[in-house]
C-alpha positions in Angstrom: 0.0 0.0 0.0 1.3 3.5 -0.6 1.4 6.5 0.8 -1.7 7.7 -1.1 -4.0 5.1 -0.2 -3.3 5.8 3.4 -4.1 9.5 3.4 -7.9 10.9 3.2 -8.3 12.6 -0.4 -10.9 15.4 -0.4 -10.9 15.2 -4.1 -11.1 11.9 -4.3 -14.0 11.4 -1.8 -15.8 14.1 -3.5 -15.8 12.5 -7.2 -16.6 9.1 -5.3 -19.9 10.5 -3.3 -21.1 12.0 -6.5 -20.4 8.9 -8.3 -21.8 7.2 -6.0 -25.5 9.3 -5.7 -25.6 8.9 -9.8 -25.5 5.5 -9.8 -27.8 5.1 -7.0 -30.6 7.1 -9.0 -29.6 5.0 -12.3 -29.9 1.9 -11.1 -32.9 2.6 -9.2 -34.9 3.1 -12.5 -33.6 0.1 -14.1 -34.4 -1.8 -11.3 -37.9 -0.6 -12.0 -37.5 -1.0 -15.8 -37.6 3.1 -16.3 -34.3 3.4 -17.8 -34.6 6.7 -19.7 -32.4 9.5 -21.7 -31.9 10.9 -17.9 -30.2 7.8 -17.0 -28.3 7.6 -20.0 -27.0 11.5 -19.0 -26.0 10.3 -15.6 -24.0 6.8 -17.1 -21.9 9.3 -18.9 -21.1 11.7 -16.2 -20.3 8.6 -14.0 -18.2 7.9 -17.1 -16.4 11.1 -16.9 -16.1 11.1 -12.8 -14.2 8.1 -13.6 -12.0 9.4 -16.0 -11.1 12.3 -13.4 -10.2 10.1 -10.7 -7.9 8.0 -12.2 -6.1 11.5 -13.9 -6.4 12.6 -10.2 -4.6 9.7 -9.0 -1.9 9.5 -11.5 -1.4 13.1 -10.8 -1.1 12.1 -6.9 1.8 9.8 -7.9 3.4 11.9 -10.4 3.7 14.4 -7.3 4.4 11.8 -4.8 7.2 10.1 -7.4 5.1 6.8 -7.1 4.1 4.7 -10.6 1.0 4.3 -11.8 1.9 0.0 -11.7 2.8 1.0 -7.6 -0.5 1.6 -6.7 -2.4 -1.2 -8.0 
């Protein structure tokens, strides 16, 4: 484990929560079978939250001097 996985990440924890409330409302409706052009909006942006977590991460360890393979 490094050094970043030990330390609380506002960032990180903030992209996360979000994430995490957009896919609770997506899979709520699909659960129900109401899987709509909303839903489809909020897939993407859980797309794109991923995206910026993992740039935020590599940026962590290109700060910290750890590799990208280190943290896995």
């Amino acid at each position: 484990m490094t050094s970043i996985d030990k330390e609380y990440d506002i960032v990180l924890d903030t992209l996360q929560k979000q994430r995490d409330k957009l896919w609770k409302m997506t899979q709520s409706n699909m659960n129900h079978d109401l899987f709509n052009i909303m839903d489809q909006i909020r897939l993407e942006q859980i797309d794109q939250l991923d995206k910026a977590m993992k740039v935020w991460v590599a940026y962590l360890g290109d700060l910290c001097g750890v590799n990208e393979s280190d943290t896995k």
